[in-house]
Phi, psi and omega in degrees: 000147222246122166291154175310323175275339170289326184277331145314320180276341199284333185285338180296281182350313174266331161314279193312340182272313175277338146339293160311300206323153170250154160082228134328293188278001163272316159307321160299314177271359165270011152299152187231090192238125171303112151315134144204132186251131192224148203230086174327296191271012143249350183084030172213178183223132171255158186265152127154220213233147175256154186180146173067009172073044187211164170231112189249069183326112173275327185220176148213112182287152149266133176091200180291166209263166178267329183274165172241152179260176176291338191204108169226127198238140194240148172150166181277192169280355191272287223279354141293341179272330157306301186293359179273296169292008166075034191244017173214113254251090181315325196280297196286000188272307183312294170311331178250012173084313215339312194221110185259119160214135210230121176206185158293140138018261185315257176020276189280357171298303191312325215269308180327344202256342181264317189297000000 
């Protein structure tokens, strides 16, 4: 099972990959949105914001976040960190419930181009 810290470093990771990004998925990742990633098999959520073409964890709560954010993903830590590391395909983890992800409309039209 994926430590608070493997699942930290894997979102600074993913932050640092949509940064690099070009193009479409660059365009995507320059939403200036409230963020929350909530990690079922530790209980905890981390908060903050995606902006600038980076995801800047402000926090890490235990259990649900109390605000709901504009852009929110559900999953354990294994399976993030898989999916960081490409070893795990986000449209199918997202199709078998594996990975819950909740935005507006516009959002996920933007967010399909990063995923």
């Amino acid at each position: 099972m994926a430590t608070i810290e493997e699942c930290h470093a894997a979102l600074e990771k993913l932050s640092d990959s949509m940064r690099s990004a070009e193009g479409d998925v660059r365009t995507a990742a320059a939403l200036d949105r409230s963020v929350s990633c909530r990690i079922t098999d530790l209980d905890v959520t981390f908060v903050g914001r995606m902006t600038n073409g980076r995801i800047v964890v402000r926090d890490t709560l235990q259990g649900p976040p109390v605000e709901k954010a504009e852009i929110r993903l559900t999953m354990t830590g294994d399976d993030l960190v898989a999916l960081v590391a490409g070893e795990l395909n986000f449209a199918k983890a997202w199709a078998s419930g594996r990975v819950k992800l909740e935005a507006g409309l516009r959002d996920l039209f933007q967010l399909r181009k990063l995923l």
